[in-house]
Backbone as CSV, one residue per row, in Angstrom:
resi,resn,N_x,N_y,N_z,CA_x,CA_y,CA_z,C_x,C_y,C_z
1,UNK,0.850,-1.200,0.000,0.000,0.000,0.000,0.883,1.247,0.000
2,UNK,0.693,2.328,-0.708,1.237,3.222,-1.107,1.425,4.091,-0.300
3,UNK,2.336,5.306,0.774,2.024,5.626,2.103,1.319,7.038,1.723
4,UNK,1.251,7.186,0.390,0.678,8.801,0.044,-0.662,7.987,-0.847
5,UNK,-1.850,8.851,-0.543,-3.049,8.822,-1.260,-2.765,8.902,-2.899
6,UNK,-3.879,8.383,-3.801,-3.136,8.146,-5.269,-5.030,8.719,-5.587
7,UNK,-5.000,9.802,-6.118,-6.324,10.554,-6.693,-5.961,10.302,-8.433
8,UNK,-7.666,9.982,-9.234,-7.399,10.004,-10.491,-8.794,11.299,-10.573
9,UNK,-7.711,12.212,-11.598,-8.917,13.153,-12.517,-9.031,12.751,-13.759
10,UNK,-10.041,12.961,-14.001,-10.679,12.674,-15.532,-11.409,14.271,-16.022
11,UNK,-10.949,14.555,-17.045,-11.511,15.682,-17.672,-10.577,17.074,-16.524
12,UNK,-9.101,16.554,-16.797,-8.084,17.624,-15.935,-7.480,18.565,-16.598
13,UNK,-7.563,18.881,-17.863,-7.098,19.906,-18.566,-7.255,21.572,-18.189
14,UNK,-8.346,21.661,-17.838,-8.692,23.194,-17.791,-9.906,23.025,-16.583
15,UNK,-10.467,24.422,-16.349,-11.791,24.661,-16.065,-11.560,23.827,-14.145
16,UNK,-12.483,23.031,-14.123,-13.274,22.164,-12.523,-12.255,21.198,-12.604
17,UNK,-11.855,20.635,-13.692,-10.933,19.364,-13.495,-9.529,19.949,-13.209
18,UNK,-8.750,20.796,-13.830,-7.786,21.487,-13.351,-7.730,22.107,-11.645
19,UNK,-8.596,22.499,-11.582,-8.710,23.233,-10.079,-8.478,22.027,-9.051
20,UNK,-9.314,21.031,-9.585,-9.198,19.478,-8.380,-7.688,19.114,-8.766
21,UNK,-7.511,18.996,-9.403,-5.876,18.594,-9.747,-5.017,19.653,-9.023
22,UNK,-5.604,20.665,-8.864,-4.267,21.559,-7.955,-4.398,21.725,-6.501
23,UNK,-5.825,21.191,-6.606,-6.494,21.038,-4.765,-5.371,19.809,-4.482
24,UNK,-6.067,18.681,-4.978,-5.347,17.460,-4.314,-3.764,17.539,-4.173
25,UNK,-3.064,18.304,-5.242,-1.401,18.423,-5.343,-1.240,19.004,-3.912
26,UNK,-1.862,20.400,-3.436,-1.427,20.917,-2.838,-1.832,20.379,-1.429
27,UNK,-2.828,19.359,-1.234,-3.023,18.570,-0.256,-1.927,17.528,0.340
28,UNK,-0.794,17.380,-0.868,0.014,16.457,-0.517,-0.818,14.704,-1.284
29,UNK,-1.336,15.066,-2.005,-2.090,13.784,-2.857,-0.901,13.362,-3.834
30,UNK,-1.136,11.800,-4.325,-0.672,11.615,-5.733,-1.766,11.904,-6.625
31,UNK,-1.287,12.777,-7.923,-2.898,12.619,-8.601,-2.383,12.127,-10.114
32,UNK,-3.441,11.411,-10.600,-2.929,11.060,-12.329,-4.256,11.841,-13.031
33,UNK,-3.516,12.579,-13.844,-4.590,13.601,-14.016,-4.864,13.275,-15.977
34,UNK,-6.032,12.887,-16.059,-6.148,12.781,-17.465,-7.166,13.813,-18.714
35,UNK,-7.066,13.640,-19.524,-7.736,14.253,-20.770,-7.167,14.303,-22.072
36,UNK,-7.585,14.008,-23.053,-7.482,14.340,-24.499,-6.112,14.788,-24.865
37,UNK,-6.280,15.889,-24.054,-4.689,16.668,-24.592,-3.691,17.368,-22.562
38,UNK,-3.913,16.796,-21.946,-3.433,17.046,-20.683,-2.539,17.668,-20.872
39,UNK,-1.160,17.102,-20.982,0.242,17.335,-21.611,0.473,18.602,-22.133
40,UNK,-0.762,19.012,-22.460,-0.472,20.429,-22.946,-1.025,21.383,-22.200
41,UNK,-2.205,21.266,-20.662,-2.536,21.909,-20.165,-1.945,23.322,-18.917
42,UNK,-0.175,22.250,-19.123,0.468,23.738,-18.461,0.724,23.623,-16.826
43,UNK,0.476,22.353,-16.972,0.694,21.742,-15.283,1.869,21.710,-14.984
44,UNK,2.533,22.447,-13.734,3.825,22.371,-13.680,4.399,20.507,-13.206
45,UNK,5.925,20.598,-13.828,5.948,19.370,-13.529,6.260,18.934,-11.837
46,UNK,5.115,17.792,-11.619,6.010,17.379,-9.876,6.136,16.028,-9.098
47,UNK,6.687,15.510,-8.883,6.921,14.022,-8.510,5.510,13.488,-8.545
48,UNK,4.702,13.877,-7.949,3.179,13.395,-7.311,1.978,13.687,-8.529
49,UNK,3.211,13.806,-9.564,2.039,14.347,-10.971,1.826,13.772,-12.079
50,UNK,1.158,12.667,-12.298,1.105,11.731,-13.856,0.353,12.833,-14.977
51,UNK,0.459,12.532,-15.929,-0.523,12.577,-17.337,-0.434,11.887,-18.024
52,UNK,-2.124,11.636,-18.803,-1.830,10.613,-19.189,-3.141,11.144,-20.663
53,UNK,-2.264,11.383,-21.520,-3.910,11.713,-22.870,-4.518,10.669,-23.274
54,UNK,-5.393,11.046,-23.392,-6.617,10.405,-24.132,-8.073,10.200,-23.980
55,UNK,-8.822,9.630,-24.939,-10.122,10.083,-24.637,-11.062,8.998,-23.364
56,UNK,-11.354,9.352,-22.387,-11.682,8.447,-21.218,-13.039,7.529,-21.617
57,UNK,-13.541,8.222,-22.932,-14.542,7.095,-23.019,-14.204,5.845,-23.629
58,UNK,-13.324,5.908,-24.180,-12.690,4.401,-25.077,-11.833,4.109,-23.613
59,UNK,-12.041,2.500,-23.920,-11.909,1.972,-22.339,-10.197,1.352,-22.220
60,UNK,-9.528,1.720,-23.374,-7.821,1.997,-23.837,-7.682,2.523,-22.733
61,UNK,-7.799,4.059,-22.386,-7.438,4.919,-21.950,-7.941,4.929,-20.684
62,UNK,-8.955,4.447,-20.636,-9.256,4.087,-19.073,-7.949,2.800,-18.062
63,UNK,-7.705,2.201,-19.218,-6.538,0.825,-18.690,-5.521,1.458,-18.320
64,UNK,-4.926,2.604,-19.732,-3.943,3.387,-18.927,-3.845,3.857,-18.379
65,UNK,-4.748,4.877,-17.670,-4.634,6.029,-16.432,-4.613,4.532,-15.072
66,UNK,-5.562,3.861,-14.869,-5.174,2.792,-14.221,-4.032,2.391,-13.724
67,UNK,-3.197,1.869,-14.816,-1.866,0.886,-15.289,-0.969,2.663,-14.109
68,UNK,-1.640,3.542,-15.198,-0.074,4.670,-14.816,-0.087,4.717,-13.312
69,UNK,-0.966,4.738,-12.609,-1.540,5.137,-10.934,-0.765,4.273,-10.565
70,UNK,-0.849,2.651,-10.910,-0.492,1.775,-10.023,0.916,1.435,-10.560
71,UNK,1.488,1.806,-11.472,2.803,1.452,-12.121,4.153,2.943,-11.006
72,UNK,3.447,3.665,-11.402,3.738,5.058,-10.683,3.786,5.369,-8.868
73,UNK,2.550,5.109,-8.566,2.126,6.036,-6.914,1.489,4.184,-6.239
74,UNK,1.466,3.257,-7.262,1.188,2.060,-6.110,0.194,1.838,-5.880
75,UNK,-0.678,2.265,-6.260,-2.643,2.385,-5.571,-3.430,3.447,-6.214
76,UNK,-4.505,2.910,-6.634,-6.085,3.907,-6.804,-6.212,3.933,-5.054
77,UNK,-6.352,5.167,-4.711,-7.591,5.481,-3.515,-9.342,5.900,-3.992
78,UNK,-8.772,7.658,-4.854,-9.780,8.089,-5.413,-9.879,8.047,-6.576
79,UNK,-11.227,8.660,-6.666,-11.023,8.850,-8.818,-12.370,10.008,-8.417
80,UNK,-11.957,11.313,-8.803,-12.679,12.610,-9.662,-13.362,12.158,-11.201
81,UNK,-14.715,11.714,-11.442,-15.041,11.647,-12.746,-15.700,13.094,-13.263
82,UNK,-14.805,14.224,-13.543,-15.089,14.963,-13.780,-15.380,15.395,-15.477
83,UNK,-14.796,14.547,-15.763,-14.861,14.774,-17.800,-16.051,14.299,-18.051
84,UNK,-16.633,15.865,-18.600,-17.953,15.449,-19.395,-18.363,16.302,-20.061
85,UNK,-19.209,16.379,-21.405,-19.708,16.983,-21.989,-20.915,17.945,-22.097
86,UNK,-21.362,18.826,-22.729,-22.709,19.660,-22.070,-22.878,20.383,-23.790
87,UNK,-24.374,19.700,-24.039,-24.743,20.611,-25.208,-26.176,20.755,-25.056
88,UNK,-26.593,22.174,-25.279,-27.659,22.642,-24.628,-28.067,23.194,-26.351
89,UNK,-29.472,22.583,-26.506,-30.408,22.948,-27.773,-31.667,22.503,-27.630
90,UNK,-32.326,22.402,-28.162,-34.303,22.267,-27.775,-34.116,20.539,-28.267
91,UNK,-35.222,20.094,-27.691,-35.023,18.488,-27.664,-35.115,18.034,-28.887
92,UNK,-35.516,18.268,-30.124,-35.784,17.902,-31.376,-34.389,18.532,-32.620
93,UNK,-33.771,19.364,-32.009,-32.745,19.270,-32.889,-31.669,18.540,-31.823
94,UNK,-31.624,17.850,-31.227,-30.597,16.701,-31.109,-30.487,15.667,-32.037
95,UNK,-29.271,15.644,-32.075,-28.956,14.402,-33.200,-28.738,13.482,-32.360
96,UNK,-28.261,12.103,-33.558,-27.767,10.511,-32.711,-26.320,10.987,-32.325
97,UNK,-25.533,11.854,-33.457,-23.988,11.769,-33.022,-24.094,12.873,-31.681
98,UNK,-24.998,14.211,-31.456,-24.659,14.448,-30.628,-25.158,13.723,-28.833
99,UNK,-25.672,12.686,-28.969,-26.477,11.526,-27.772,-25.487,10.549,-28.062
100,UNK,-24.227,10.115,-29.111,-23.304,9.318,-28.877,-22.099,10.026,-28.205
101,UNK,-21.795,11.479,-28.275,-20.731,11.726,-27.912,-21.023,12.192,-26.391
102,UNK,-22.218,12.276,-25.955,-22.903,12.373,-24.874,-22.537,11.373,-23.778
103,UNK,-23.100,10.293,-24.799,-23.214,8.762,-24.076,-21.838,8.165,-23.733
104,UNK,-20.351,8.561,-24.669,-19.643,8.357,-24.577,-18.336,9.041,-23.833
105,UNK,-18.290,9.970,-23.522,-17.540,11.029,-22.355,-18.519,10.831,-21.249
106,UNK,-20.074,10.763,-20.641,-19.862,11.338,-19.827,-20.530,10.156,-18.786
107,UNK,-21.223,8.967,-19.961,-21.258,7.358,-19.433,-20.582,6.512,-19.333
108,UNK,-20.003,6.414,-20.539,-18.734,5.328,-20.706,-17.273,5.488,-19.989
109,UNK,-17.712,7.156,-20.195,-16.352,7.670,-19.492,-16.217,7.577,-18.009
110,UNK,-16.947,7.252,-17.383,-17.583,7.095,-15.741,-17.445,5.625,-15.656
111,UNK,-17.769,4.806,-16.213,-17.912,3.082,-16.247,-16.951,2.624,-15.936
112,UNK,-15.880,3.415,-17.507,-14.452,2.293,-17.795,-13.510,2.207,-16.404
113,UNK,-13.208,3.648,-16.090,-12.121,4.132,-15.222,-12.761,3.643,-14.082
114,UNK,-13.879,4.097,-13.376,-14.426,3.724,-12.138,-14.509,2.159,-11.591
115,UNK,-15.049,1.294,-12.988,-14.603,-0.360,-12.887,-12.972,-0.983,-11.877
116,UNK,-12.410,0.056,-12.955,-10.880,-0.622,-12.931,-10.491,-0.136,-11.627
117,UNK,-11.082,1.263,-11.161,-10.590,1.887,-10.130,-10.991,0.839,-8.557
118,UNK,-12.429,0.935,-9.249,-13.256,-0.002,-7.492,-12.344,-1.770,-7.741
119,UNK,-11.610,-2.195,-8.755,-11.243,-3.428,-8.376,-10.125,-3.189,-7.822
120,UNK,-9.165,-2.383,-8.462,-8.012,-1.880,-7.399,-8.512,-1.819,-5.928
121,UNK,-8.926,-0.395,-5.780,-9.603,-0.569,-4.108,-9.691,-1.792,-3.368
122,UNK,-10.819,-2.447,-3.971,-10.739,-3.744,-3.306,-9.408,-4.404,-3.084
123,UNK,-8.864,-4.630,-4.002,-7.986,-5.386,-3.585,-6.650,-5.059,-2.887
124,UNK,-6.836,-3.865,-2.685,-6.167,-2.205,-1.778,-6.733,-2.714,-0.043
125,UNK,-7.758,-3.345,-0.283,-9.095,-3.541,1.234,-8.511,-2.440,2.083
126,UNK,-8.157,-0.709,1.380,-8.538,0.137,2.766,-9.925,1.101,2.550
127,UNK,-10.495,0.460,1.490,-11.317,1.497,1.195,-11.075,2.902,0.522
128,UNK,-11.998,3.621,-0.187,-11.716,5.079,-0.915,-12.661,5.717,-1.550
129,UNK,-13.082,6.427,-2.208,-14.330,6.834,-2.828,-14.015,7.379,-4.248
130,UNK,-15.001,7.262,-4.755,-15.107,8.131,-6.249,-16.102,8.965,-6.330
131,UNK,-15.527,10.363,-6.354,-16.817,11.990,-6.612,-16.839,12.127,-8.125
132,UNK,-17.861,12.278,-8.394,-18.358,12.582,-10.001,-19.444,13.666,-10.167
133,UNK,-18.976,14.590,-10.868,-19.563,15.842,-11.231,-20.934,15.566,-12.027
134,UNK,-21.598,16.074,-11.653,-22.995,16.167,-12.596,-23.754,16.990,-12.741
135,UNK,-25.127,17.834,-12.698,-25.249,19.080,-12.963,-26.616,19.127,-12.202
136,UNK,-25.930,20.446,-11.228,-27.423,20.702,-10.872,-29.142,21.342,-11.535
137,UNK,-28.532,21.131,-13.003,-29.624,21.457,-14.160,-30.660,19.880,-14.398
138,UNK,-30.059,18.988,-14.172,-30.743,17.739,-13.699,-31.833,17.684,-12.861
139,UNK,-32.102,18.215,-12.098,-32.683,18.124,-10.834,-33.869,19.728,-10.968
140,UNK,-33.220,20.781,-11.089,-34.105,21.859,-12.016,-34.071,22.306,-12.792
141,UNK,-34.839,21.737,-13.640,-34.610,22.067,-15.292,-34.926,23.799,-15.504
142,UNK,-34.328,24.601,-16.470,-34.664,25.672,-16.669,-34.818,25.440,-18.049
143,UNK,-36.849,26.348,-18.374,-37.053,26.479,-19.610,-36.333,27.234,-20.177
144,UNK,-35.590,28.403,-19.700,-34.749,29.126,-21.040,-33.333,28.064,-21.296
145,UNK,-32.545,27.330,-20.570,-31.416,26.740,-21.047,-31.774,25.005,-21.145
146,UNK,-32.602,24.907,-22.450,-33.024,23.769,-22.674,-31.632,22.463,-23.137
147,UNK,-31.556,21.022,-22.110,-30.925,20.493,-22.244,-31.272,19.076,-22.006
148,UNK,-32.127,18.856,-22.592,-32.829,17.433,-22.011,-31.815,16.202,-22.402
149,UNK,-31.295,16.044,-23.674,-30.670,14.883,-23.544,-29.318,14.920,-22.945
150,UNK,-28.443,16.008,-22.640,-27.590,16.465,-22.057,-27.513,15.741,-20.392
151,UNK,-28.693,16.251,-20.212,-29.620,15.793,-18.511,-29.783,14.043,-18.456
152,UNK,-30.155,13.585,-19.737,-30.364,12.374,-19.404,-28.915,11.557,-19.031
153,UNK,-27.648,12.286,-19.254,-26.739,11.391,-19.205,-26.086,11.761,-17.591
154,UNK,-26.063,12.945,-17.492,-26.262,13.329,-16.090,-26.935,12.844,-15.149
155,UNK,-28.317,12.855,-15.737,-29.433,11.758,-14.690,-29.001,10.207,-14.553
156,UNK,-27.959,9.511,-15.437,-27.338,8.501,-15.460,-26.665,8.341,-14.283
157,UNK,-25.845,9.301,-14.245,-24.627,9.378,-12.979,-24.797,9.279,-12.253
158,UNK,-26.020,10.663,-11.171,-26.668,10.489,-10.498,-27.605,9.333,-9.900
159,UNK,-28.122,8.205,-10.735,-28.471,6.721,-10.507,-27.409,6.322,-10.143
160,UNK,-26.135,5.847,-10.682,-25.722,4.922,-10.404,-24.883,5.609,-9.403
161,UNK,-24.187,6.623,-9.076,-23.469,6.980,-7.824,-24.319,6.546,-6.068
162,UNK,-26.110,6.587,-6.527,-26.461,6.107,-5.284,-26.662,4.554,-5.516
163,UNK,-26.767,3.916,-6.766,-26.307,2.434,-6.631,-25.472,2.113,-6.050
164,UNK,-23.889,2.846,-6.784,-22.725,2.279,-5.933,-22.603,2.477,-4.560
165,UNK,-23.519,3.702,-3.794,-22.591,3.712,-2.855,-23.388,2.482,-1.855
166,UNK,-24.479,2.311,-2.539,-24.927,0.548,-1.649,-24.691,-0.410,-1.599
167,UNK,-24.458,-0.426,-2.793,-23.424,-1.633,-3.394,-22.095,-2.107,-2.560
168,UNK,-21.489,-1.089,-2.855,-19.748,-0.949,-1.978,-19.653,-0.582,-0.872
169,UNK,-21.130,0.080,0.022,-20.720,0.581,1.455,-19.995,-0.159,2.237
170,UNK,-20.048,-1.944,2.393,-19.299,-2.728,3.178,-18.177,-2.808,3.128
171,UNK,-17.904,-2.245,1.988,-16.080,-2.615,1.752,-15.942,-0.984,1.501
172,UNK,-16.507,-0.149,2.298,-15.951,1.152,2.416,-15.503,2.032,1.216
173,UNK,-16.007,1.679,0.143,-16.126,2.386,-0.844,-17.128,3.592,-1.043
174,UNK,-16.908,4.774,-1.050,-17.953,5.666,-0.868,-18.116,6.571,-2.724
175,UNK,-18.894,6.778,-2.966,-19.356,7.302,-4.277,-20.652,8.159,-3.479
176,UNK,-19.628,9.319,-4.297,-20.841,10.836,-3.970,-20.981,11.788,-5.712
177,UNK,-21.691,12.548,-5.482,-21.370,13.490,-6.508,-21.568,14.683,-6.097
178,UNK,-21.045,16.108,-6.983,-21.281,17.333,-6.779,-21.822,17.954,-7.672
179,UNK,-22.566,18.327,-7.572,-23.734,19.406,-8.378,-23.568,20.658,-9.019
180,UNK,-22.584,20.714,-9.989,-22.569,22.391,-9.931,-24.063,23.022,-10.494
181,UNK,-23.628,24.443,-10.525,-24.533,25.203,-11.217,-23.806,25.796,-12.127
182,UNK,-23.925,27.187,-12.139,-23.202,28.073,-13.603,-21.739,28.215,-12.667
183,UNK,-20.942,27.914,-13.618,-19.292,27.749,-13.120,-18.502,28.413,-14.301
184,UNK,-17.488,29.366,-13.926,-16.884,30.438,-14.604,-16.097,29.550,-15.820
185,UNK,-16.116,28.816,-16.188,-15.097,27.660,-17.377,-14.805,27.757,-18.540
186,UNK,-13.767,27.621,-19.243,-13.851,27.633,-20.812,-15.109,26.960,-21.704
187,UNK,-15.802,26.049,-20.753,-17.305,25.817,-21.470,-18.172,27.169,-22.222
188,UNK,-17.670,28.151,-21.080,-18.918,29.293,-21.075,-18.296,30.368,-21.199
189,UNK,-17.542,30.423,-22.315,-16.522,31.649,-22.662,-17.179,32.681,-23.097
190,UNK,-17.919,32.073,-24.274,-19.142,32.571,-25.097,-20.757,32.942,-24.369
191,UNK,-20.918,32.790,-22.982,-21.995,32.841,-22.914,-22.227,34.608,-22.121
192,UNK,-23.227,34.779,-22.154,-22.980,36.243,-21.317,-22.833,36.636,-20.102
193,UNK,-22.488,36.599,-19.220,-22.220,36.743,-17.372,-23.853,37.209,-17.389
194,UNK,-24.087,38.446,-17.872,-25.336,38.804,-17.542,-26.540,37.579,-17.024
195,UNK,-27.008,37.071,-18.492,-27.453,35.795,-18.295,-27.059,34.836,-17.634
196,UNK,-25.901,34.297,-17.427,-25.226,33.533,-16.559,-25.639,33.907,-15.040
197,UNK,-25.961,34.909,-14.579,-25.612,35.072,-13.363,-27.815,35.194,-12.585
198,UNK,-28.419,35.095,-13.804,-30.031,34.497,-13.821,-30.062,33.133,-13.149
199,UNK,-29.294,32.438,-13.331,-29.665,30.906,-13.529,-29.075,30.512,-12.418
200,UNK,-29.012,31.343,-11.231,-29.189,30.827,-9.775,-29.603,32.047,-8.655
201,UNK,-30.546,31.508,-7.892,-31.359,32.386,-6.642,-30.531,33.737,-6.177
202,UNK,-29.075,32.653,-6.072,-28.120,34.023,-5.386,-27.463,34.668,-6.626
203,UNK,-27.710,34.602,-7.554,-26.981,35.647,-8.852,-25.598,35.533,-8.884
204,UNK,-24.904,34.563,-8.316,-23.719,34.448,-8.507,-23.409,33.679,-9.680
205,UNK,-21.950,33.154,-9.981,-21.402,32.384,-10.846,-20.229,31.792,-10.279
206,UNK,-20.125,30.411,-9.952,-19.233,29.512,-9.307,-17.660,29.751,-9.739
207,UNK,-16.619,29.434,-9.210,-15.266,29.203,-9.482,-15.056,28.376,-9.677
208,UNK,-14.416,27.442,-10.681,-13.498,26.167,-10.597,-13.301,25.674,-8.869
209,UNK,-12.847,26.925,-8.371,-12.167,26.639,-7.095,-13.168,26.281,-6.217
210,UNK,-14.652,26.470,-6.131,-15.692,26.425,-5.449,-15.986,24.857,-5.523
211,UNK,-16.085,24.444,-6.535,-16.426,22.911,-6.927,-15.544,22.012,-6.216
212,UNK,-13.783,22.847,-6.858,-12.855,21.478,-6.400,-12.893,21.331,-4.606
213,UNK,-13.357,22.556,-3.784,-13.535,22.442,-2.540,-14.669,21.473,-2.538
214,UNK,-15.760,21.364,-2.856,-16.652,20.379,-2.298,-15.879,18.998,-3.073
215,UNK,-15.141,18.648,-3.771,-14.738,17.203,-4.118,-13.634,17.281,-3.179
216,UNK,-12.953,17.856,-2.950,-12.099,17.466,-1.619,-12.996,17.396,-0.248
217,UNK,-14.145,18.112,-0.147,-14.705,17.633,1.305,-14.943,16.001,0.918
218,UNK,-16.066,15.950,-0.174,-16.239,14.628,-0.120,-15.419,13.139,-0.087
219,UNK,-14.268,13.858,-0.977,-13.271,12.926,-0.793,-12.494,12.091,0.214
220,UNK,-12.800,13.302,1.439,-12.313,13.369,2.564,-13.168,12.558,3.649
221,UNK,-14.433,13.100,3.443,-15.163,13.161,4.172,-15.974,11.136,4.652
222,UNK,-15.688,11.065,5.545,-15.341,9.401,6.221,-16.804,8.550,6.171
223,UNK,-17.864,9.446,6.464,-18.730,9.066,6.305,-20.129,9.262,5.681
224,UNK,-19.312,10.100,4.526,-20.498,10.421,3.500,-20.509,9.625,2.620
225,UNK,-21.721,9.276,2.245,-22.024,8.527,0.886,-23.226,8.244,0.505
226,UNK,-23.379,8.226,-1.061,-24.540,7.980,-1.671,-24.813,9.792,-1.653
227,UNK,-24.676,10.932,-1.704,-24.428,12.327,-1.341,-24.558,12.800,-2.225
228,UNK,-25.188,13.690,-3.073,-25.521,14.805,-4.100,-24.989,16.042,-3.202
229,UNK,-23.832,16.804,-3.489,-24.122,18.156,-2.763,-24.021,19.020,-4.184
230,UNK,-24.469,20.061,-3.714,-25.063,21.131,-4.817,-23.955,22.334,-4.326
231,UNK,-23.308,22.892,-5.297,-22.511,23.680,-5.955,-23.057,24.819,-6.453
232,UNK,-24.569,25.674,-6.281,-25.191,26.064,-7.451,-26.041,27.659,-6.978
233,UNK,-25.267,28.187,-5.623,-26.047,29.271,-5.807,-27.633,29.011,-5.275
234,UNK,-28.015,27.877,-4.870,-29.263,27.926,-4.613,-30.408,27.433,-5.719
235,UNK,-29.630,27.230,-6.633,-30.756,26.736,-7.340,-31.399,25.322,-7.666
236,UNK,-30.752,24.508,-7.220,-31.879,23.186,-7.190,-33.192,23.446,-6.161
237,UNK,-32.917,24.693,-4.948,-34.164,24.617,-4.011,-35.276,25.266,-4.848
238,UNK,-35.373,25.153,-5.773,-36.768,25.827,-6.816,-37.059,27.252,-7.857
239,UNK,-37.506,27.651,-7.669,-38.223,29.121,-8.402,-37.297,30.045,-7.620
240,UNK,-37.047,31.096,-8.475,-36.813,32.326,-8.369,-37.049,33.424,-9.040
């Protein structure tokens, strides 16, 4: 067993996944931090720091971030499933390719890595958890930022994070997720703050840094599980 914690990010390039990658570093974590193009995201280099590119929904790349954790730092503890996709259009101009690339970053991409991760654990027997981002637009839909099939893959996560954490509670495996709301990111470069800052009770707009704090509570946190916490300004509690 490895005497330093071994954290995996998924979707660590920029934005919520970057911020958790610099939470856990500076916690004294190992982290293997993955995405598409990582390598180029500008991470300084540091003993306790893998990358590893590629796309997390092809289940290749899930073997390697795996392989690198345990070849590298000795052990999965955690895994951040933070890589995922978000395309917001009225329900009838969705296409199949855009519900495959959906299905594939932000389902498949949750499956492959998380599989490989909970058999490590186990066979780790100290226990660890996996936090996975999902959206607090799931839970209250807003008619002006229409995203229904977007939601359905989100609403995926959300199922199975309170499957797992029943599943695995005996062997101390904990699976939570965090909820954002509107979060300042290269997602939403293009969108307007004005509007942005509608689409929660308190009129704010989240930080990267706001999120990666609630995945380090949860990460941390000994006896949470099965856990939705909300990230969002207030807005899953209803109308405003």
């Amino acid at each position: 067993m490895a005497s330093k914690r071994t954290v995996i990010v998924t979707g660590a390039s920029q934005g919520i996944g970057a911020a958790v990658v610099q939470a856990f570093l500076d916690r004294g974590y190992n982290v293997v931090a993955t995405s598409r193009s990582v390598s180029k995201a500008g991470f300084a280099p540091s003993p306790n720091l893998a990358l590893v590119d590629g796309d997390i929904g092809q289940a290749t790349t899930a073997e390697k971030v795996a392989q690198t954790a345990i070849a590298k730092f000795g052990s999965i503890d955690h895994v951040v499933n933070n890589a995922g996709i978000f395309v917001a259009k009225s329900f009838t101009e969705y296409t199949a390719d855009d519900f495959r690339g959906l299905a594939s970053t932000n389902l498949e991409g949750f499956i492959f890595i998380t599989q490989l991760a909970v058999k490590q654990i186990l066979s780790q027997g100290a226990g660890g958890s996996v936090t996975t981002i999902t959206a607090s637009l799931l839970e209250n839909p807003i008619a002006g930022l229409p995203a229904s099939v977007a939601m359905v893959t989100k609403g995926g996560l959300d199922a199975i994070t309170r499957s797992l954490a029943s599943e695995y509670a005996k062997d101390n495996i904990r699976f939570n997720a965090v909820a954002p709301g509107v979060v300042d990111t290269p997602l939403h470069k293009k969108t307007p703050k004005d509007f942005m800052k509608t689409l929660s009770p308190m009129g704010t707009i989240s930080d990267p840094k706001d999120i990666a704090e609630a995945v380090v509570y949860l990460t941390e946190a000994r006896h949470v599980t099965g856990e939705v916490l909300h990230v969002d300004g207030g807005a899953h509690a209803g109308r405003w």
